[in-house]
Backbone as a chain_set.jsonl record, in Angstrom:
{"seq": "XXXXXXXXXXXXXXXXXXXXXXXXXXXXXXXXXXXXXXXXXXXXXXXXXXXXXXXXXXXXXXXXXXXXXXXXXXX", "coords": {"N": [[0.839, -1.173, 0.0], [0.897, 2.52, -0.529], [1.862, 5.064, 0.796], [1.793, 8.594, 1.947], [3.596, 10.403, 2.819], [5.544, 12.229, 5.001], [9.086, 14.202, 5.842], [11.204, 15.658, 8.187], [14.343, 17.649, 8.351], [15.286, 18.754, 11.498], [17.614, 19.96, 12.193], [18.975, 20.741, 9.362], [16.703, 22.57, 8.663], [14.857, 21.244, 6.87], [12.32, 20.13, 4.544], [10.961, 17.588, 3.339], [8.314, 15.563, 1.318], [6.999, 12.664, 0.992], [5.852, 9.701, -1.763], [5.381, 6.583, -0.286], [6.167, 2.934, -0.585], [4.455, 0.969, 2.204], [5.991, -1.232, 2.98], [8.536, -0.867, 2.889], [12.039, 0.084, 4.314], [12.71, 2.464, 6.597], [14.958, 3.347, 6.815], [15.597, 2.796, 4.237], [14.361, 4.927, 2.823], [15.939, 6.95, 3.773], [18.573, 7.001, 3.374], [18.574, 6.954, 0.463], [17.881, 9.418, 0.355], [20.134, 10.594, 1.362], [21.753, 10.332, 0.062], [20.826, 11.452, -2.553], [21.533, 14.486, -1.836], [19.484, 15.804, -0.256], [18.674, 15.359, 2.374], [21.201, 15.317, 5.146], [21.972, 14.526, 6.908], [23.003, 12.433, 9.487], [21.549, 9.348, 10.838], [20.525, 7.296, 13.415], [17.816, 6.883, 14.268], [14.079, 7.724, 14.139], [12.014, 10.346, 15.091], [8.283, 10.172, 15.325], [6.244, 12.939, 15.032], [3.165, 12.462, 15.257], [2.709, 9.931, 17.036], [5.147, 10.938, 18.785], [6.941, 9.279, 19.489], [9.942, 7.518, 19.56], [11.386, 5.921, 16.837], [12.728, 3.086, 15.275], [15.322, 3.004, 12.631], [15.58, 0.765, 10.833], [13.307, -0.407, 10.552], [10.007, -1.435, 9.064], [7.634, 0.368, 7.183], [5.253, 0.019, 7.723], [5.351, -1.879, 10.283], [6.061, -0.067, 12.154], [3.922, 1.312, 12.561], [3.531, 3.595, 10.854], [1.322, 6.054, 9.387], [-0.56, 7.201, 6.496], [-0.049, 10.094, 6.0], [1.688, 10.827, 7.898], [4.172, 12.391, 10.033], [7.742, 12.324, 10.017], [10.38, 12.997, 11.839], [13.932, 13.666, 11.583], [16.715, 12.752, 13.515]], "CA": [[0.0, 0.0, 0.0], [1.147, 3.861, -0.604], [1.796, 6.115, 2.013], [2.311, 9.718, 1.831], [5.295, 10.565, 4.332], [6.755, 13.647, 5.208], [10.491, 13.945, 6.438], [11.749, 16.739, 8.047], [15.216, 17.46, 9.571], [15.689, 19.866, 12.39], [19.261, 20.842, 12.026], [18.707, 21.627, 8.369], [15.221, 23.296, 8.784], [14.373, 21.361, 5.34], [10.825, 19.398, 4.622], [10.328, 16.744, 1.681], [7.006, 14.683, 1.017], [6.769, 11.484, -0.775], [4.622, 8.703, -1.758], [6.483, 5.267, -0.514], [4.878, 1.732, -0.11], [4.902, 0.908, 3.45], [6.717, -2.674, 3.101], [9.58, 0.15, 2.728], [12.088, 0.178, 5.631], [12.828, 3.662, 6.864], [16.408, 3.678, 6.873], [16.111, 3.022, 3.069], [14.37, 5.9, 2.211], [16.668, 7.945, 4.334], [19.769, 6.339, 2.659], [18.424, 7.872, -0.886], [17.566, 10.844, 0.352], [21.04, 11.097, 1.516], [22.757, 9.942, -1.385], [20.499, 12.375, -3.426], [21.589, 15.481, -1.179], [18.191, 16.068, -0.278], [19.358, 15.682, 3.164], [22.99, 15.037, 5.091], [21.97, 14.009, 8.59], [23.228, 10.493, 9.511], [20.267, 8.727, 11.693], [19.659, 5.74, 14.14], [16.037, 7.236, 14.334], [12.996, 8.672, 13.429], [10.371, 10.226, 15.959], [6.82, 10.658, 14.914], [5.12, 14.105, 15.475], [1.484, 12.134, 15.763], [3.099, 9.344, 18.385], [5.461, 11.68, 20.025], [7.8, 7.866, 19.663], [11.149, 7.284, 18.53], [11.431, 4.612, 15.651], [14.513, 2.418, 15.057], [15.062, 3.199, 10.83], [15.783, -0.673, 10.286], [11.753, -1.028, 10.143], [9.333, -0.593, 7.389], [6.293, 1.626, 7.861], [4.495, -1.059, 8.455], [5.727, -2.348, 11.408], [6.265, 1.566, 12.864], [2.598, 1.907, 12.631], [3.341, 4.992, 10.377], [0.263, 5.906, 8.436], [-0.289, 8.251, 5.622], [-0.116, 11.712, 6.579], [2.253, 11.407, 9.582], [5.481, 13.411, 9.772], [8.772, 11.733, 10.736], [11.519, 14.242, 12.398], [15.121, 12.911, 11.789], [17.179, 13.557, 14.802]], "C": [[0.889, 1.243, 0.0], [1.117, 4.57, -0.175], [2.09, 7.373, 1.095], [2.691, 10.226, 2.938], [5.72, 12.028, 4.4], [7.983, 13.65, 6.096], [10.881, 15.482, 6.705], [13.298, 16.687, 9.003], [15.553, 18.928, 10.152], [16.749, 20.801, 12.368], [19.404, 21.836, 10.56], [17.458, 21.913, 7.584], [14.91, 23.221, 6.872], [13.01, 20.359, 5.564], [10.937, 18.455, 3.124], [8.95, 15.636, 2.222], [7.012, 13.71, 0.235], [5.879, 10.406, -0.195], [5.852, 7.579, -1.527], [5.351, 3.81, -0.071], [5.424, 1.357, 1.356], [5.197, -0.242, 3.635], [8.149, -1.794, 2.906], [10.317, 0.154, 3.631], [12.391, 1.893, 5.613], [14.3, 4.106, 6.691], [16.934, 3.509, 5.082], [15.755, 4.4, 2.536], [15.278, 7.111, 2.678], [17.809, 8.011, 3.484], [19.6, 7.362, 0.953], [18.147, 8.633, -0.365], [19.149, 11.807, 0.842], [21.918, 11.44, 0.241], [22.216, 10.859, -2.745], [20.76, 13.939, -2.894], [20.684, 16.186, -0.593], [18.542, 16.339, 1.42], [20.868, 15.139, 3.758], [22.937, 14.392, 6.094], [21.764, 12.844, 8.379], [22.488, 10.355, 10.7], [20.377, 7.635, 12.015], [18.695, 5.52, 14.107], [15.527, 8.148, 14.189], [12.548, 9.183, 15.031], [9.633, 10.742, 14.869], [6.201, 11.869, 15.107], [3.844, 13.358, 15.949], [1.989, 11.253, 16.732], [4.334, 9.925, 19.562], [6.849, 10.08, 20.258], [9.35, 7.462, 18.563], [11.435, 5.924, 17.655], [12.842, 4.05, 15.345], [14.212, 2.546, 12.948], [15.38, 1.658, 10.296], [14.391, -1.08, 9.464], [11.432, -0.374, 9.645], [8.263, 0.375, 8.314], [5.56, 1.295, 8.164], [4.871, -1.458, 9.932], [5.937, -1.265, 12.547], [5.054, 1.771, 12.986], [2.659, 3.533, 12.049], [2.101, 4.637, 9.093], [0.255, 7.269, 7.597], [-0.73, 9.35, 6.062], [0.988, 12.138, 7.931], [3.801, 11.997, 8.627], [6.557, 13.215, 10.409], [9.989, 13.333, 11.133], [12.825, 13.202, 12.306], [16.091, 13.754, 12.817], [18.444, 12.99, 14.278]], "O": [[1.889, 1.011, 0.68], [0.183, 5.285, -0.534], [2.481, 7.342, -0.072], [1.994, 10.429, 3.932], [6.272, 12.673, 3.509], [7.864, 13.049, 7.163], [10.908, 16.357, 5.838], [13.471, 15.994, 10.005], [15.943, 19.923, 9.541], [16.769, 22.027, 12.484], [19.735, 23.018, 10.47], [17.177, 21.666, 6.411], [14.794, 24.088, 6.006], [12.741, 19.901, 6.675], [10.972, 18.936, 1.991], [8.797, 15.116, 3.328], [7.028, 13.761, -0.995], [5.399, 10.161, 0.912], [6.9, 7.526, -2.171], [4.258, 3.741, 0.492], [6.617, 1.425, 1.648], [4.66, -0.649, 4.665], [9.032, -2.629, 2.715], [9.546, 0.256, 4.586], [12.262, 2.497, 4.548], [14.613, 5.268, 6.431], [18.023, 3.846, 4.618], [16.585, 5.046, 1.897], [15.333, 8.144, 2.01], [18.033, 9.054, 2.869], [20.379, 8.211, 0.519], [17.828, 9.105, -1.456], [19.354, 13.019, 0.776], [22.478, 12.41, -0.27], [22.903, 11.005, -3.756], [20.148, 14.762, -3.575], [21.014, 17.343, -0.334], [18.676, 17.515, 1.758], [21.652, 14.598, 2.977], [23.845, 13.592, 6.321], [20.98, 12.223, 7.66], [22.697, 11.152, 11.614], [20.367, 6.762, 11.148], [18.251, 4.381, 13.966], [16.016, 9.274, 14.087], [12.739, 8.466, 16.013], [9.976, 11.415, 13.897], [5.108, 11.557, 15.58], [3.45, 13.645, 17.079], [1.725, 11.811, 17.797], [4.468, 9.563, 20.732], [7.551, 10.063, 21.27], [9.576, 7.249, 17.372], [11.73, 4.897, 18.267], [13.876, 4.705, 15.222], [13.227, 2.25, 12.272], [15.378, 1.564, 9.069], [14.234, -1.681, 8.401], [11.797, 0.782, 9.431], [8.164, 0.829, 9.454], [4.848, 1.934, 8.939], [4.111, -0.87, 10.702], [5.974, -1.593, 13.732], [4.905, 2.715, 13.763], [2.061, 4.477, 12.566], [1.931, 3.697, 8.317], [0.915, 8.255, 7.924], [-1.869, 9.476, 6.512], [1.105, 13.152, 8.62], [4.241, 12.029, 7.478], [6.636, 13.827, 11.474], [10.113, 14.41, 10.551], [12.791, 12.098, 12.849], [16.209, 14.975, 12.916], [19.507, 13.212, 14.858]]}, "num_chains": 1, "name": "protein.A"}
């Protein structure tokens, strides 16, 4: 199924949005987003804005209980 994700990172007060399928793990889409310069910050974890819960990036979006519309913070 097709989420729509938002990623933001704190340090460099940037925002991207994308559509990913949530069998996805988190640490891949981070990985391209690095490797595309999009952002630079190297991550163990996510938190959630809607759970307020820090996420290990190994797991998909599935298993994070992220659902479409939430908004990951990379710390």
């Amino acid at each position: 199924m097709m989420l729509t994700i938002s990623f933001k990172a704190r340090r460099e007060d940037k925002e991207i949005t994308l559509m990913l399928d949530n069998e996805q793990t988190i640490g891949g889409t981070i990985r391209i987003l690095r490797e595309a310069g999009i952002f630079s910050v190297d991550t163990a974890f996510v938190r959630s804005i809607r759970t307020k819960e820090r996420i290990p990036i190994k797991n998909t979006y599935l298993e994070s209980h992220i659902y479409n519309g939430d908004i990951l913070i990379l710390e």
